[in-house]
C-alpha positions in Angstrom: -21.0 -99.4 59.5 -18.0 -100.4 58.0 -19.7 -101.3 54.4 -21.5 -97.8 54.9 -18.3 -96.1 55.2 -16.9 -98.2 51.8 -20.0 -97.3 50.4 -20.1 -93.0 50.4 -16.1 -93.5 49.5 -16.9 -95.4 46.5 -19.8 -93.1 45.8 -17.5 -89.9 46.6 -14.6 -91.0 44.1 -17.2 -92.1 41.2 -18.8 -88.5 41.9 -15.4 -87.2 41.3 -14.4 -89.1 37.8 -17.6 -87.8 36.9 -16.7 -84.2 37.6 -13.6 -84.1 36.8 -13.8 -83.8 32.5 -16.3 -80.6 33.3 -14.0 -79.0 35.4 -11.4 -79.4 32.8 -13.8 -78.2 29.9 -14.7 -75.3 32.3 -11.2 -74.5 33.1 -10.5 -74.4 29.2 -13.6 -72.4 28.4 -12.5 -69.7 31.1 -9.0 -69.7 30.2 -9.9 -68.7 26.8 -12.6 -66.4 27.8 -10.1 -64.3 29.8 -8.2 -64.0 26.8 -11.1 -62.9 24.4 -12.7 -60.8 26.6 -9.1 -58.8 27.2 -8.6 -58.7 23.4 -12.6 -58.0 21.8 -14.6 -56.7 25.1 -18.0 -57.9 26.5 -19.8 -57.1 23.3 -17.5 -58.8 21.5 -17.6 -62.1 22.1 -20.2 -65.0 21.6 -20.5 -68.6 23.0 -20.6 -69.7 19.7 -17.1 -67.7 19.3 -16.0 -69.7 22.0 -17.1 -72.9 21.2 -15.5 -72.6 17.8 -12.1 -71.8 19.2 -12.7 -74.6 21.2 -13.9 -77.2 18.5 -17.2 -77.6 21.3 -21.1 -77.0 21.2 -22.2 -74.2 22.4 -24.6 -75.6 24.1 -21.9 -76.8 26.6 -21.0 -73.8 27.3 -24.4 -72.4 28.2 -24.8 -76.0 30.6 -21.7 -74.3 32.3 -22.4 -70.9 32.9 -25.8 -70.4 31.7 -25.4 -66.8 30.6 -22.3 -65.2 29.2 -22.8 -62.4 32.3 -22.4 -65.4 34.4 -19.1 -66.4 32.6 -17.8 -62.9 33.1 -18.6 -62.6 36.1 -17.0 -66.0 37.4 -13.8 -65.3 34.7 -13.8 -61.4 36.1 -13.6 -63.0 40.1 -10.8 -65.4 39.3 -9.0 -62.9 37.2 -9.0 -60.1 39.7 -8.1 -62.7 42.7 -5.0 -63.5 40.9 -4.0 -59.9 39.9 -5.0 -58.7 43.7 -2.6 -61.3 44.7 0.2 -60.4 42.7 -0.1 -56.5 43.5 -0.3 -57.2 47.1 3.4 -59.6 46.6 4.5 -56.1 45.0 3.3 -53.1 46.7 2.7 -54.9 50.4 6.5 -55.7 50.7 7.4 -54.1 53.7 11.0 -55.1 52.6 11.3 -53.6 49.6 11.9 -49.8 48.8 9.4 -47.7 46.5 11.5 -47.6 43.8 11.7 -51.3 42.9 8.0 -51.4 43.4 7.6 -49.2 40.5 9.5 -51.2 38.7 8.1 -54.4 39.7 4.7 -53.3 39.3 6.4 -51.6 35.4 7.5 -54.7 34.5 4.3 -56.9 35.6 2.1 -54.5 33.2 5.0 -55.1 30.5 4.4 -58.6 30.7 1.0 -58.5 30.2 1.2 -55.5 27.4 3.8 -57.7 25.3 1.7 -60.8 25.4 -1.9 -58.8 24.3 0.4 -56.8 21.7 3.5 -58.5 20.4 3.9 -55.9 17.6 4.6 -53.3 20.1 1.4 -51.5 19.7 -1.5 -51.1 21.9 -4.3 -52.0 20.6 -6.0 -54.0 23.4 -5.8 -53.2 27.2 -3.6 -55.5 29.6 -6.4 -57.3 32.0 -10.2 -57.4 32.5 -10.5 -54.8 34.7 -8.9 -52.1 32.5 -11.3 -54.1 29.9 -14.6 -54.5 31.3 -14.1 -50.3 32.5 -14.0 -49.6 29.2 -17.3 -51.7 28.5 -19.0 -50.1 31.6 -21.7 -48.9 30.0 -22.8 -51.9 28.4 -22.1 -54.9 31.2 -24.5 -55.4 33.7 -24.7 -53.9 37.2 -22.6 -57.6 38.9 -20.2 -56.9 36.6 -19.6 -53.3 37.0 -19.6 -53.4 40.9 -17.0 -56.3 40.6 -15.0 -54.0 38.7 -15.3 -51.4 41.1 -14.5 -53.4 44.2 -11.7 -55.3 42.6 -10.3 -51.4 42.0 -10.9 -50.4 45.6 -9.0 -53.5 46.6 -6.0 -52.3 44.4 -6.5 -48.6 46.0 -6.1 -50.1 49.4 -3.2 -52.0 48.5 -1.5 -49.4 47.4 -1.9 -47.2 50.2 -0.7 -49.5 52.1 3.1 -49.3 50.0 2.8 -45.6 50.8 2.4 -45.4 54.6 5.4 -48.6 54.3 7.1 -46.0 52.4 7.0 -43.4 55.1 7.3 -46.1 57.9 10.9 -46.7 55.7 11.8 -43.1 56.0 11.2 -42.7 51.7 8.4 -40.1 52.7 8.4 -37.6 54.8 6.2 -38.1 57.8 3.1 -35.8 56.7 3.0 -36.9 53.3 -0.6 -37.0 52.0 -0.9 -40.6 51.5 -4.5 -40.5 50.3 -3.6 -38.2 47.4 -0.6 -40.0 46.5 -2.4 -43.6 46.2 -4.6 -41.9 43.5 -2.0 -40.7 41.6 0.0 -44.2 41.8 -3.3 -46.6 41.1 -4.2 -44.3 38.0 -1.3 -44.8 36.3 -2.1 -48.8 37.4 -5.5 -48.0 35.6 -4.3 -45.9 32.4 -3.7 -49.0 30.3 -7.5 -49.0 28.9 -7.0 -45.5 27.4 -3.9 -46.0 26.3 -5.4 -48.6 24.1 -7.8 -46.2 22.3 -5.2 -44.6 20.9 -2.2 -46.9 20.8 0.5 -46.1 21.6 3.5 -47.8 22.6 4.4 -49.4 25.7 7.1 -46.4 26.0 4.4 -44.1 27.1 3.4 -46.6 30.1 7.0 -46.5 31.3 7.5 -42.4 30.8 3.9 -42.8 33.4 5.8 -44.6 36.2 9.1 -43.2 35.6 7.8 -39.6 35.6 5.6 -40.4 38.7 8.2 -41.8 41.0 10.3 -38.8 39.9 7.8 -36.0 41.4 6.5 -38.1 44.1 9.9 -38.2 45.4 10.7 -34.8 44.8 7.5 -33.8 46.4 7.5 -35.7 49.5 10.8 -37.7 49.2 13.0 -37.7 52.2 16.0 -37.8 49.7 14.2 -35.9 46.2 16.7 -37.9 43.9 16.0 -41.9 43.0 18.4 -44.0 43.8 19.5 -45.3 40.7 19.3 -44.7 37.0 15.7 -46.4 35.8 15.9 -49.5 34.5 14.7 -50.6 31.4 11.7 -53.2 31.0 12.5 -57.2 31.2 12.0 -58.6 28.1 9.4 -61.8 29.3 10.7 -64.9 28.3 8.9 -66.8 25.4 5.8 -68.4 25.4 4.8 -71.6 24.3 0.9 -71.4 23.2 -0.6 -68.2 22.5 -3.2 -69.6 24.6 -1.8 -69.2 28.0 -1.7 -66.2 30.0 1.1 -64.5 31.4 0.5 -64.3 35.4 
Protein backbone atom coordinates (compact mmCIF):
# COMPACT_ATOMS: atom_id res chain seq x y z
CA UNK A 1 0.00 0.00 0.00
CA UNK A 2 2.72 2.06 0.93
CA UNK A 3 4.69 1.60 -2.57
CA UNK A 4 1.19 2.33 -4.16
CA UNK A 5 0.91 5.57 -2.32
CA UNK A 6 4.94 6.46 -3.55
CA UNK A 7 3.84 5.43 -6.70
CA UNK A 8 0.64 8.02 -7.82
CA UNK A 9 2.98 10.77 -5.81
CA UNK A 10 5.76 10.22 -8.16
CA UNK A 11 3.34 9.92 -10.97
CA UNK A 12 1.38 13.19 -9.74
CA UNK A 13 4.62 15.39 -9.49
CA UNK A 14 6.06 14.02 -13.02
CA UNK A 15 2.42 14.93 -14.36
CA UNK A 16 3.06 18.24 -12.98
CA UNK A 17 6.84 19.09 -14.54
CA UNK A 18 5.12 18.07 -17.53
CA UNK A 19 2.34 20.65 -17.29
CA UNK A 20 3.94 23.14 -15.92
CA UNK A 21 5.98 24.80 -19.43
CA UNK A 22 2.20 24.82 -21.08
CA UNK A 23 0.73 26.60 -18.53
CA UNK A 24 3.43 29.07 -18.74
CA UNK A 25 3.22 29.25 -22.62
CA UNK A 26 -0.63 29.56 -22.10
CA UNK A 27 -0.32 32.15 -19.52
CA UNK A 28 2.02 34.13 -22.05
CA UNK A 29 -0.23 33.54 -25.01
CA UNK A 30 -3.25 34.99 -22.92
CA UNK A 31 -1.46 37.75 -21.44
CA UNK A 32 -0.71 39.01 -24.83
CA UNK A 33 -3.94 38.23 -26.33
CA UNK A 34 -5.65 40.49 -23.65
CA UNK A 35 -3.53 43.08 -24.81
CA UNK A 36 -4.07 42.75 -28.70
CA UNK A 37 -7.51 42.10 -28.54
CA UNK A 38 -7.97 45.58 -26.37
CA UNK A 39 -5.73 47.41 -28.92
CA UNK A 40 -6.87 45.71 -32.70
CA UNK A 41 -10.46 43.91 -31.85
CA UNK A 42 -11.60 40.32 -32.65
CA UNK A 43 -11.10 40.84 -36.32
CA UNK A 44 -7.93 41.96 -35.86
CA UNK A 45 -5.92 39.63 -34.68
CA UNK A 46 -4.45 36.25 -35.92
CA UNK A 47 -2.63 33.26 -34.29
CA UNK A 48 -0.03 33.74 -36.55
CA UNK A 49 -0.02 37.52 -35.10
CA UNK A 50 0.43 36.06 -31.92
CA UNK A 51 2.86 33.57 -32.47
CA UNK A 52 5.14 36.15 -34.04
CA UNK A 53 4.96 38.46 -31.07
CA UNK A 54 5.77 35.51 -29.25
CA UNK A 55 8.70 34.12 -31.41
CA UNK A 56 6.27 30.54 -31.33
CA UNK A 57 4.41 28.27 -33.98
CA UNK A 58 1.30 28.82 -34.40
CA UNK A 59 0.43 25.69 -34.34
CA UNK A 60 1.03 25.83 -30.47
CA UNK A 61 -1.33 28.07 -30.12
CA UNK A 62 -4.08 26.27 -31.88
CA UNK A 63 -2.88 22.83 -29.51
CA UNK A 64 -3.96 25.35 -26.73
CA UNK A 65 -7.07 26.78 -27.48
CA UNK A 66 -8.03 25.23 -30.63
CA UNK A 67 -9.96 28.16 -32.07
CA UNK A 68 -9.25 31.83 -31.53
CA UNK A 69 -13.19 32.04 -30.26
CA UNK A 70 -12.01 29.60 -27.72
CA UNK A 71 -9.06 31.98 -26.81
CA UNK A 72 -11.44 34.91 -26.41
CA UNK A 73 -13.64 33.36 -24.74
CA UNK A 74 -11.16 31.84 -21.91
CA UNK A 75 -8.97 35.52 -22.14
CA UNK A 76 -12.71 37.43 -22.01
CA UNK A 77 -13.63 35.10 -18.57
CA UNK A 78 -10.36 35.84 -16.82
CA UNK A 79 -10.39 39.38 -17.89
CA UNK A 80 -13.86 40.14 -16.64
CA UNK A 81 -13.26 38.05 -13.22
CA UNK A 82 -10.49 40.37 -12.44
CA UNK A 83 -12.23 43.68 -13.45
CA UNK A 84 -15.57 42.30 -11.52
CA UNK A 85 -13.32 41.89 -8.67
CA UNK A 86 -11.85 45.18 -8.61
CA UNK A 87 -15.32 47.09 -9.16
CA UNK A 88 -16.85 45.18 -6.36
CA UNK A 89 -13.37 46.34 -3.95
CA UNK A 90 -14.73 49.88 -5.23
CA UNK A 91 -18.34 50.35 -5.41
CA UNK A 92 -19.24 47.46 -2.66
CA UNK A 93 -17.36 49.36 0.15
CA UNK A 94 -19.92 49.95 2.56
CA UNK A 95 -17.18 52.19 4.25
CA UNK A 96 -16.51 54.41 1.78
CA UNK A 97 -18.72 57.48 0.71
CA UNK A 98 -19.95 57.93 -3.03
CA UNK A 99 -17.78 60.46 -3.81
CA UNK A 100 -14.38 58.64 -3.45
CA UNK A 101 -15.99 55.81 -5.33
CA UNK A 102 -16.22 58.00 -8.30
CA UNK A 103 -13.03 58.78 -8.05
CA UNK A 104 -11.69 55.41 -7.30
CA UNK A 105 -13.56 53.94 -10.04
CA UNK A 106 -12.08 57.62 -12.29
CA UNK A 107 -8.81 56.78 -11.54
CA UNK A 108 -9.00 52.78 -12.19
CA UNK A 109 -10.33 53.67 -15.92
CA UNK A 110 -7.27 56.39 -15.98
CA UNK A 111 -4.99 53.70 -15.34
CA UNK A 112 -6.08 51.57 -17.84
CA UNK A 113 -6.68 54.69 -20.58
CA UNK A 114 -2.90 55.87 -19.94
CA UNK A 115 -1.44 52.38 -20.49
CA UNK A 116 -3.70 51.65 -24.04
CA UNK A 117 -2.91 55.43 -25.02
CA UNK A 118 0.28 57.00 -23.66
CA UNK A 119 0.06 59.91 -26.04
CA UNK A 120 -3.06 61.05 -24.40
CA UNK A 121 -5.33 60.13 -27.17
CA UNK A 122 -7.93 57.61 -27.38
CA UNK A 123 -7.61 55.56 -29.88
CA UNK A 124 -8.29 52.18 -28.36
CA UNK A 125 -10.92 51.38 -25.58
CA UNK A 126 -9.66 50.47 -21.96
CA UNK A 127 -10.74 46.56 -21.46
CA UNK A 128 -12.34 43.71 -23.35
CA UNK A 129 -15.63 44.36 -22.58
CA UNK A 130 -15.83 47.87 -23.85
CA UNK A 131 -13.73 46.01 -26.82
CA UNK A 132 -15.50 42.93 -27.72
CA UNK A 133 -19.06 45.48 -27.51
CA UNK A 134 -17.75 47.25 -30.09
CA UNK A 135 -17.10 43.92 -32.14
CA UNK A 136 -20.66 42.55 -31.32
CA UNK A 137 -21.66 42.06 -34.48
CA UNK A 138 -18.87 39.99 -35.66
CA UNK A 139 -17.98 37.59 -32.37
CA UNK A 140 -19.87 34.70 -31.89
CA UNK A 141 -22.96 34.19 -29.76
CA UNK A 142 -20.42 32.64 -26.32
CA UNK A 143 -18.74 35.64 -26.67
CA UNK A 144 -21.43 38.11 -26.92
CA UNK A 145 -23.44 36.57 -23.97
CA UNK A 146 -20.18 36.71 -21.84
CA UNK A 147 -20.06 40.22 -22.59
CA UNK A 148 -23.46 40.77 -21.61
CA UNK A 149 -23.36 38.81 -18.37
CA UNK A 150 -20.04 40.22 -17.26
CA UNK A 151 -22.10 43.81 -17.80
CA UNK A 152 -25.05 42.74 -15.77
CA UNK A 153 -22.61 41.70 -13.11
CA UNK A 154 -21.15 45.32 -13.18
CA UNK A 155 -24.93 46.66 -13.16
CA UNK A 156 -25.58 44.76 -10.06
CA UNK A 157 -22.60 45.87 -8.38
CA UNK A 158 -23.21 49.10 -8.77
CA UNK A 159 -26.61 49.09 -7.51
CA UNK A 160 -25.53 47.80 -4.80
CA UNK A 161 -23.07 51.31 -4.00
CA UNK A 162 -26.39 53.10 -4.45
CA UNK A 163 -28.77 51.55 -1.93
CA UNK A 164 -25.08 51.70 0.50
CA UNK A 165 -25.41 55.21 -0.52
CA UNK A 166 -28.80 55.80 0.82
CA UNK A 167 -28.23 53.24 3.75
CA UNK A 168 -25.23 56.16 4.45
CA UNK A 169 -27.77 58.91 4.42
CA UNK A 170 -25.91 60.37 0.76
CA UNK A 171 -29.34 59.68 -0.89
CA UNK A 172 -32.45 60.47 0.09
CA UNK A 173 -34.56 57.53 1.05
CA UNK A 174 -36.81 57.22 -2.18
CA UNK A 175 -34.14 57.70 -4.59
CA UNK A 176 -34.74 55.72 -7.71
CA UNK A 177 -31.83 53.43 -7.51
CA UNK A 178 -32.58 51.49 -10.63
CA UNK A 179 -32.42 54.58 -12.76
CA UNK A 180 -29.45 55.90 -11.15
CA UNK A 181 -27.29 52.54 -11.59
CA UNK A 182 -27.86 53.07 -15.43
CA UNK A 183 -26.76 56.35 -15.53
CA UNK A 184 -23.50 55.48 -13.30
CA UNK A 185 -22.56 51.96 -15.29
CA UNK A 186 -22.90 53.95 -18.67
CA UNK A 187 -20.48 56.23 -18.01
CA UNK A 188 -18.43 52.74 -16.75
CA UNK A 189 -19.28 51.63 -20.44
CA UNK A 190 -18.63 54.93 -22.52
CA UNK A 191 -14.91 54.27 -23.00
CA UNK A 192 -15.58 52.21 -26.42
CA UNK A 193 -17.23 55.25 -28.01
CA UNK A 194 -15.12 57.45 -26.84
CA UNK A 195 -12.49 55.68 -28.77
CA UNK A 196 -14.11 56.18 -32.20
CA UNK A 197 -13.61 59.47 -31.98
CA UNK A 198 -10.65 60.14 -29.63
CA UNK A 199 -10.74 62.16 -27.52
CA UNK A 200 -8.94 62.81 -24.55
CA UNK A 201 -9.08 61.27 -21.26
CA UNK A 202 -10.50 64.89 -20.08
CA UNK A 203 -13.80 64.04 -21.53
CA UNK A 204 -14.01 60.70 -19.30
CA UNK A 205 -13.39 62.80 -16.19
CA UNK A 206 -15.94 65.82 -17.20
CA UNK A 207 -18.48 62.13 -17.41
CA UNK A 208 -17.97 61.30 -13.74
CA UNK A 209 -17.38 64.63 -12.40
CA UNK A 210 -20.59 65.99 -14.11
CA UNK A 211 -22.53 62.86 -13.04
CA UNK A 212 -21.72 62.84 -9.37
CA UNK A 213 -22.59 66.58 -9.50
CA UNK A 214 -26.49 66.04 -10.70
CA UNK A 215 -26.85 62.84 -8.89
CA UNK A 216 -26.20 64.64 -5.83
CA UNK A 217 -28.15 67.48 -6.58
CA UNK A 218 -30.97 65.40 -7.62
CA UNK A 219 -31.23 63.01 -4.85
CA UNK A 220 -28.38 64.09 -2.56
CA UNK A 221 -29.16 64.56 1.03
CA UNK A 222 -26.62 67.46 1.03
CA UNK A 223 -26.78 68.67 -3.09
CA UNK A 224 -23.07 70.01 -2.83
CA UNK A 225 -19.88 67.45 -3.00
CA UNK A 226 -17.82 67.49 -0.34
CA UNK A 227 -14.77 68.56 -1.66
CA UNK A 228 -13.24 70.18 -4.67
CA UNK A 229 -12.65 67.07 -7.41
CA UNK A 230 -9.56 65.80 -7.58
CA UNK A 231 -7.44 65.49 -10.33
CA UNK A 232 -6.44 61.87 -11.89
CA UNK A 233 -3.26 59.98 -10.29
CA UNK A 234 -0.71 59.86 -12.55
CA UNK A 235 0.07 55.61 -12.55
CA UNK A 236 3.42 54.91 -11.76
CA UNK A 237 5.78 53.61 -14.60
CA UNK A 238 5.74 50.55 -16.14
CA UNK A 239 8.42 48.25 -16.80
CA UNK A 240 7.38 46.10 -20.03
CA UNK A 241 4.80 47.31 -22.34
CA UNK A 242 3.71 43.91 -22.10
CA UNK A 243 2.05 43.82 -18.68
CA UNK A 244 -1.17 45.00 -17.87
CA UNK A 245 -2.20 47.42 -15.49
CA UNK A 246 -4.83 45.68 -12.97
Amino acid sequence: MADDTKNAVAATKRKRRRSEPGEAIRRKIKSLATEMFIRHGYNGITFLDLAKELGINHSLIHYHFGTKANLAEEVLQDFAEIGIRENRAIWGNPDASLFSKFVAARDRMYRRFIFFNPAGKMQHPTGLVSRFSMDAETVGPNLRSLVQSTQESLDQTVLDAVRIAVDRGELIPDAPTQHIMLQISSILYVAGPTARYGWEFTRLDEHFHGALAMLMRAYGVSPELPSAWPSVKEPKKRKSNKTEPN
